[in-house]
C-alpha positions, -999 to +999 in steps of 0.1 A: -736+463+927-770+450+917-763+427+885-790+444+866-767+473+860-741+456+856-721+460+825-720+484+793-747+464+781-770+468+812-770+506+809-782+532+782-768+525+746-766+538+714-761+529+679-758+546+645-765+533+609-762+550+572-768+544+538-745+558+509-742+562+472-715+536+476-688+521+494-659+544+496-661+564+533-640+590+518-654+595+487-691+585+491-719+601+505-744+594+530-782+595+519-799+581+550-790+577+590-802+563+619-797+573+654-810+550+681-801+555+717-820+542+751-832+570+764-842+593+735-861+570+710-850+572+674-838+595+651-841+591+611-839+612+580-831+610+547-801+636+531-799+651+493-760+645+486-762+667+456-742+642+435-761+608+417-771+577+433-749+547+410-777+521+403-760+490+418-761+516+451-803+519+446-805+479+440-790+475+477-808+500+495-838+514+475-834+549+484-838+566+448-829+601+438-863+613+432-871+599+474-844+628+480-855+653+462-870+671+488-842+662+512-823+688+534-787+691+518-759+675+536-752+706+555-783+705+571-789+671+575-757+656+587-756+688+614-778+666+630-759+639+637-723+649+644-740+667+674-757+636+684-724+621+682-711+647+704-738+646+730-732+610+730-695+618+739-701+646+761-727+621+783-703+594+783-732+570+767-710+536+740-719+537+705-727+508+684-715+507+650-710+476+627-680+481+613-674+514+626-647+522+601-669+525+571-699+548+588-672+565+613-650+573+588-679+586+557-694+607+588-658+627+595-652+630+555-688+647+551-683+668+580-650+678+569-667+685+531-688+706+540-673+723+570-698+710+598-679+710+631-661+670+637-673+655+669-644+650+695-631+617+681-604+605+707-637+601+735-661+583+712-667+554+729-668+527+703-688+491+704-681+477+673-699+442+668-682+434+634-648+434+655-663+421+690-667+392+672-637+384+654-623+392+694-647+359+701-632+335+676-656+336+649-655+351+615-664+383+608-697+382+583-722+407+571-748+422+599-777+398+590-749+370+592-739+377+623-770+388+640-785+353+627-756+339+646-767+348+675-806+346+670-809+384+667-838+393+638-835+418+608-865+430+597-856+447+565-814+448+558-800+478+543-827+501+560-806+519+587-833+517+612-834+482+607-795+478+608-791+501+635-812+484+659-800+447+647-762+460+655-770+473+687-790+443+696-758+419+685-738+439+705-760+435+738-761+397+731-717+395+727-719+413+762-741+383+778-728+354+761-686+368+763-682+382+799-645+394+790-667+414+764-697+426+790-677+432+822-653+449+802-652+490+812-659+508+779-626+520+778-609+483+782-632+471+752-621+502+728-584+488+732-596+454+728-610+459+695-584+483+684-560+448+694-582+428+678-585+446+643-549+451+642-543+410+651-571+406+619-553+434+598-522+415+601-532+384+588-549+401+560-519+420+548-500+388+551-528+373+525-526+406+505-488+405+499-488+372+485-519+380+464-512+412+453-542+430+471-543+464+488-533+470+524-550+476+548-539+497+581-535+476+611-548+512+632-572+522+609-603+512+640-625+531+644-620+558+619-593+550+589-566+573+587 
């Protein structure tokens, strides 16, 4: 095989970032999305939740309600991208999501809100960088952490565009540096990083107990149950 398609890495790619009012994937709601792939450019837009923005949420992001007033509604917008998520799945093309149990996981609960059909779940194939690199032996960080780790840019942080292209380029940089991560099938990395999340999960519990801190579940990658 010529070694220039070699690998996940090596071949089309795509990778998805949103902002929200907040942190909660169940309970929050997404205001702005990104959808990058190799072969059909970029995809943005902005979404009217319908419900307020908190201010600590407009201090991270910038994204104000009166920039969504003229927003399409969540049924609209968000239509949008659980079918890209699905043509993703249907063309058998990885997605890269930094910590893919936070946007994963907001995207299914807004789909399920407001009665938008879910993408098929159980094929989404899932390149997670936040967990890839725990699977390394490093800590996991935030994005511009970890992308400074290894010498990837972000322009602007907390503009999905910005994060969505920084993830994806992380992702392609574990792949050439970690050839169990790059020569990996797809389908060998998604249990891989469901292995390694549960590993992490496990030590974190065992920190939580003694601390008195909320559980987390050890198979809640990529989407939280």
């Amino acid at each position: 095989m010529d070694i220039d398609t070699r690998g996940w890495h090596r071949r089309p790619l795509a990778s998805l970032d949103f902002e929200a009012t907040g942190v909660d994937p169940r309970r929050d709601r997404i205001i702005s999305y990104a959808l990058l792939t190799g072969t059909d450019g970029v995809v943005t837009g902005l979404v009217n939740p319908g419900v307020p923005i908190p201010p600590e949420s407009v201090d991270v992001h910038g994204i104000t309600e009166e920039m969504l007033r003229d927003a399409p509604p969540p049924v609209e917008g968000l239509a949008v991208v659980v079918d890209w998520v699905q043509s993703l799945i249907d063309r058998g093309i990885g997605l890269v999501v930094f910590n893919a149990c936070y946007d994963l996981t907001m995207l299914r609960a807004e789909a399920e809100r407001h009665g938008l059909r879910q993408p098929d779940w159980s094929r989404l194939l899932v390149v997670d960088p936040f967990v890839v690199d725990w699977g390394v032996g490093r800590e996991a960080r935030r994005l511009v952490d970890v992308a400074a780790a290894y010498g990837v840019a972000v322009e602007r942080a907390h503009d999905a565009q910005c994060d969505a292209r920084a993830a994806h380029d992380v992702a392609v940089e574990l792949a050439a540096r970690f050839p169990q991560v790059g020569m990996a099938t797809l389908v060998q990395l998604m249990e891989s990083q469901r292995r390694w999340f549960a590993d992490r999960t496990h030590e974190w519990n065992a920190s939580a107990e003694a601390t008195g801190r909320r559980f987390e579940n050890p198979a809640g990658w990529p989407l939280t149950a």
